[in-house]
N, C-alpha and C positions, 0 to 999 in steps of 0.2 A: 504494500500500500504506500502512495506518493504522499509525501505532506500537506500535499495541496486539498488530500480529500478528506484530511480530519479538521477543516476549517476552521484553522489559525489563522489568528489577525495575519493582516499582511504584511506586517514590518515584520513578524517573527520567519514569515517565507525569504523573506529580502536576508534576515540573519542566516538560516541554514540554507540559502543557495550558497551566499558568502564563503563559508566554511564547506560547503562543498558535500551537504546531507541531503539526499535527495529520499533516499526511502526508509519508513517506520522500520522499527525494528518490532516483533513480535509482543514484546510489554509494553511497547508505545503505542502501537496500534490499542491494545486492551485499555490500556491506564488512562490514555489521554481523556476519551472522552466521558468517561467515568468522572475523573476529575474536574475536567469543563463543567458537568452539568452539575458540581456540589458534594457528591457524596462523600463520606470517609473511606476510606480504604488501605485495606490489609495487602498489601504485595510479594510473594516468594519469589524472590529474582536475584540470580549473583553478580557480582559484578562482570563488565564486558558485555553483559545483555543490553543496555542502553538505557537503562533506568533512569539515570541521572535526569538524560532529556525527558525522561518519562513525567517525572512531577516538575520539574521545570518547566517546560514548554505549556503545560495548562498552567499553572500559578500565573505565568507572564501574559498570558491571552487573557484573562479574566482581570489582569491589573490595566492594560493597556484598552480591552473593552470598557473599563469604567472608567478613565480619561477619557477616550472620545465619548460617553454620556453625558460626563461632567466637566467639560474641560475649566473649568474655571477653578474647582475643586483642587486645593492644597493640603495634604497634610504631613504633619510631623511629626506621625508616630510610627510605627514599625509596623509594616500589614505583612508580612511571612517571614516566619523563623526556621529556619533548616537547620538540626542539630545532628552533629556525625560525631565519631567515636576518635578522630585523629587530627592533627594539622594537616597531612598530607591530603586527607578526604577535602578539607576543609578551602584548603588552595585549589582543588582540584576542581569542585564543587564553579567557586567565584570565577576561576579563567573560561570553565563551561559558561556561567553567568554571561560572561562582559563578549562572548563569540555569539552567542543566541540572542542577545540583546544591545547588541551593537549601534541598530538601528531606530533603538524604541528608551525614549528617556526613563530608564528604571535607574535607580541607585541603589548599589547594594555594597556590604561592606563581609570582610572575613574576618572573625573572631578566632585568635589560639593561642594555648601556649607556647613558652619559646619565645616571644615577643618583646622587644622592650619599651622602656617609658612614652618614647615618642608616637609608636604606635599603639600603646595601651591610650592615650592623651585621644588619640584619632578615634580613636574607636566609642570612647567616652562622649567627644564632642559630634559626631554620627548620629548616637542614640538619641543626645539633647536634643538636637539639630532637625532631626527626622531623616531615617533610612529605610526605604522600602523593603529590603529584602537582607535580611541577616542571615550568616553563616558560621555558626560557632560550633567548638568541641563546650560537653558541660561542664567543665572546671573554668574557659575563661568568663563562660556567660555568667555562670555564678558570682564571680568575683565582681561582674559588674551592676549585677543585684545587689550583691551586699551592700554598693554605692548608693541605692535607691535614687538613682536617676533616670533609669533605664524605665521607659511607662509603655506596656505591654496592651493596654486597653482598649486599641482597635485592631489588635490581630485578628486574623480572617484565614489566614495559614499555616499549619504546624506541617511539619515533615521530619519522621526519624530516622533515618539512613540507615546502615547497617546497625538496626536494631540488637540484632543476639549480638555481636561486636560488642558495642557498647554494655551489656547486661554481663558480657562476660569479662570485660572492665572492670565491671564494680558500678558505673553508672548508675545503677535503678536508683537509687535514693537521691542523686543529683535529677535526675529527670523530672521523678515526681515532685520536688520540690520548685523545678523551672514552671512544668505546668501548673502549677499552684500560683503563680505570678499572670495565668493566662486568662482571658474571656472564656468562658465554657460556651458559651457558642461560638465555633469556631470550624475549620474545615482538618482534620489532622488524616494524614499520609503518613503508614508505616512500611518502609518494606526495610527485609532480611530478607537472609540470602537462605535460612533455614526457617522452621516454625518447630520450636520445642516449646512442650508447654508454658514456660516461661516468657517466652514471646504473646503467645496465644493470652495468658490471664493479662500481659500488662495491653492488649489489644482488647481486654473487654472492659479494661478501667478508663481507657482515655478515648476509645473510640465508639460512635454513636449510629449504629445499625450499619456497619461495611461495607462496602464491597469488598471481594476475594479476588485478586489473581493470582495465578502460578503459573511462573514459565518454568521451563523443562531446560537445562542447559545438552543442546545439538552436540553432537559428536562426529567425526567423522568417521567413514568408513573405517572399519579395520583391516581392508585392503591397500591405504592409502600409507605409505612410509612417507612420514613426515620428516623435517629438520628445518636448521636455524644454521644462518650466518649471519655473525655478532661483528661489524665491519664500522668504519667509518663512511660519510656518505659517499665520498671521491672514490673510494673502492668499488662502489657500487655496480659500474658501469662495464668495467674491467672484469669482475666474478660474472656477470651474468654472460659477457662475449666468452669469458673462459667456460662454462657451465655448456652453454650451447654449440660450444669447438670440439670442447672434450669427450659429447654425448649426440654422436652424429644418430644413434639410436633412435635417440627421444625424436622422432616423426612430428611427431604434434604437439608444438609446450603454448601455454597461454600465459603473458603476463603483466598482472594486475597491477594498476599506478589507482591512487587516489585520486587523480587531479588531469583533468584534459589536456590543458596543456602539458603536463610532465609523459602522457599519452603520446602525444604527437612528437616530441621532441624524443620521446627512447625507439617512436618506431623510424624516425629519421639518421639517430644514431645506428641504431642494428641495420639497417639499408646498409651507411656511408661503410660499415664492415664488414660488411657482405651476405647479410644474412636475409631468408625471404623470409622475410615483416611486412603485416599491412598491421596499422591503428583502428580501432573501433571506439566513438564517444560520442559523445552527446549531442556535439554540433551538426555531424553528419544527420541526415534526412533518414526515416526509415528506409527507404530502397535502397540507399545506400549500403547501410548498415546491413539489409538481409541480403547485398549482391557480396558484400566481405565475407557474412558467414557461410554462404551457399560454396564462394571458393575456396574458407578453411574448410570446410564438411569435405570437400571435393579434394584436399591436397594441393591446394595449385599454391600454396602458400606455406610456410614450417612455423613461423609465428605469428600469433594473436595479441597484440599489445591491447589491453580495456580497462578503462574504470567498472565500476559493478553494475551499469548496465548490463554485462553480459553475463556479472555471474548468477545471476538466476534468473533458471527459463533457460537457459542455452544448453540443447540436450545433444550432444556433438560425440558420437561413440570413437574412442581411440589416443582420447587426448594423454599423451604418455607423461607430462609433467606441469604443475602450475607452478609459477614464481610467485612472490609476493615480494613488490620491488620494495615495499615500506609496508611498517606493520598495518592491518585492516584496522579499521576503526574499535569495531568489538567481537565478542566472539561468535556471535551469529555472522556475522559477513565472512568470518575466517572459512569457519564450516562453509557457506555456500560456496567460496572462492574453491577451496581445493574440492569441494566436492565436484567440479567438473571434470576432475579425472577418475580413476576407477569407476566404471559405472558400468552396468549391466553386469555385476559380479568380475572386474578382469581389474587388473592392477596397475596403480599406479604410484604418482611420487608426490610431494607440493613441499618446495623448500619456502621460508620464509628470510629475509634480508631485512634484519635489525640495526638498524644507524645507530651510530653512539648518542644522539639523542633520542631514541626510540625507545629505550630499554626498557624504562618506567612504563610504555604504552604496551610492552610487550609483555610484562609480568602476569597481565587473568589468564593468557593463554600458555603460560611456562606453570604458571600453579596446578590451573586444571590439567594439563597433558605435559607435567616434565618428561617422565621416560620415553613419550613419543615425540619428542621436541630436542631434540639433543643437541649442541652447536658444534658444529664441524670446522673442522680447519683449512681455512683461504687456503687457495693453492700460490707458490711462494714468487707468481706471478703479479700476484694483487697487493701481498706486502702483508704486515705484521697487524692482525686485527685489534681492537681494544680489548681492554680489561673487560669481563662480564661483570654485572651485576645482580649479586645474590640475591633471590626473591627475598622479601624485607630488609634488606640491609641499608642503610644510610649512606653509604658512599660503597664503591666502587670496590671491588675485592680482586686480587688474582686470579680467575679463573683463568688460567689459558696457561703454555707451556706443554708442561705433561701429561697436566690431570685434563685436557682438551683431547690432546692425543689418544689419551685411554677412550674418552666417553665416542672419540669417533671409531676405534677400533672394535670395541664392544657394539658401535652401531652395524658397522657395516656386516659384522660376524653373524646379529640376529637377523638383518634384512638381506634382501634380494639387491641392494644395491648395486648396479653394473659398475664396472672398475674403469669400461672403456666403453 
């Protein structure tokens, strides 16, 4: 489903063309309009699913609906509080913020610890001030209750992020004491990534007749031998000509860019090095687009360069490899991406290409499938890749050297990997 047809104000379509979102993810499709039209709701969704934009994108439509009913209308108190279990949620949460709302005058501010005086000052004179949309872990909001300047008394949005996260914290007595600061009419969003009964009771304390969703996190095939190359970006371009030099096999590889222009420019490159590439995006015309795929189907061409127009819906038997030039957005897009190889029962491959600034984006899909995600070692054409970085870890660890060398020899020992 297109964003266009879960009818979002228009400044929020203007934000996700900008950034480059064109289609709901499975919990957005559910949540969104659930949301829009008021109810509370309970959510089962891990991260990578799209959640974020999930309660986001209705909170923002309903704030920007009620400016253009009342433009004249000013206020200065807080209408939605989003509270998450980390800093890292927290930052993550506001930069989603300021790309989906680019276009539409919200102010919103992020709350955390870690912080010092200058930005605790900021955050203080925010609150005074009036901030549409807050973003705190519950220890810094706390603190700026105990100030009692913080006036909660036209919220109209709660939302609690990784709920069990936070309960497994310690949180629950921070929480219920925040809401105890709130209007009890009010709209509150819960979602976790699990529902143990402990999730379940504090969703019958704060929340008023639900709604339910649950997403199911996609998998891919298990025909599909997956991997990771942990690279800088300038290597990029070099592993993927070495990848398709080295594996004159692979007949049919498809590879996915996020962005049309980086589309057109990799299948211009792969051309100028000799390789048969044609581009498929967004700009091109339907007939276009089904006279590219009719000539991949037919072999008249060995690469497919797409944004995810193509990966889903394109049912192309034979495709021997997917790339993934930069990581997918979440893990729903991941699965459709490589799901275009191995299909009809017959095997395939889907590497993924992790830039050294990627790594962070790469982490829901190294949690949920480390052992079939394993990072391989550039060929000594492309140069000496980055340091990995450990799922949770705060800066940057060694992985690479031996213990790289080990996890690719163990790979290729259990997979069908061709050598040549």
């Amino acid at each position: 489903m297109k964003f266009e047809e879960l009818q979002l104000h228009p400044r929020l379509l203007e934000g996700l063309q900008a950034i480059g979102f064109e289609n709901a993810t499975p919990i957005q499709e559910q949540a969104i309009p659930l949301v829009m039209a008021g109810h509370d709701l309970v959510a089962c969704a891990q991260t990578g699913t799209g959640k974020t934009a999930a309660f986001l994108l209705p909170i923002l439509h309903r704030l920007l609906v009620k400016a253009d009913e009342n433009p004249d209308f000013i206020s200065n108190k807080v209408n939605t509080l989003v509270i998450v279990p980390t800093r890292e949620l927290a930052i993550q949460i506001d930069q989603m913020l300021e790309g989906l709302a680019y276009f539409a005058p919200v102010s919103t501010i992020a709350m955390y610890g870690g912080s010092d005086s200058a930005s605790f000052s900021q955050q203080k004179q925010a609150l005074i001030e009036g901030v549409e949309i807050v973003v705190a872990t519950p220890g810094k909001l706390i603190s700026h209750l105990n100030m009692r300047y913080a006036d909660f008394g036209q919220l109209e949005h709660l939302v609690l992020d990784e709920a069990d996260k936070m309960l497994d914290m310690g949180f629950y007595e921070d929480i219920v004491r925040i809401i105890g600061h709130l209007p009890k009419e009010r709209q509150t969003l819960l979602f976790s990534a699990t529902m143990p009964p402990k999730i379940r009771k504090l969703a019958e304390e704060i929340l008023m007749e639900p709604m339910e969703v649950s997403i199911a996190i996609a998998k891919p095939a298990e025909s599909i031998t997956q991997a990771s190359y942990w690279v800088y970006e300038q290597q990029k371009i070099p592993l993927l000509h070495h990848i398709l030099n080295a594996h004159q096999h692979f007949k049919a590889v498809i590879v996915f860019s996020k962005r049309k222009e980086q589309v057109k420019a990799l299948a211009s490159t792969l051309g100028n090095l000799g390789h048969s590439v044609r581009g498929i995006q967004s700009d091109l015309d339907q007939s276009e687009r089904e006279d590219i795929i009719r000539e991949f189907k037919n072999k008249q061409f060995r690469v497919l360069v797409g944004t995810d127009i193509i990966a889903r819906g394109l049912d192309v038997q034979g495709i021997d490899l997917v790339i993934n030039y930069e990581v997918p957005t979440n893990i729903d897009d991941y699965v459709h991406r490589v799901g275009r190889t191995a299909r009809a029962e017959s095997e395939g491959y889907a590497f993924t290409f992790v830039g050294e600034r990627e790594q962070q984006d790469f982490m829901p899909l190294r949690l949920s499938w480390k052992k079939k995600l394993p990072a391989l070692i550039c060929p000594n054409t492309v140069g000496e890749a980055p340091p990995i970085q450990a799922p949770g870890a705060r800066r940057r660890v060694g992985y690479k050297g031996q213990l790289r060398k080990n996890v690719q020899a163990q790979w290729e020992k259990n997979s069908k990997y061709p050598k040549k």
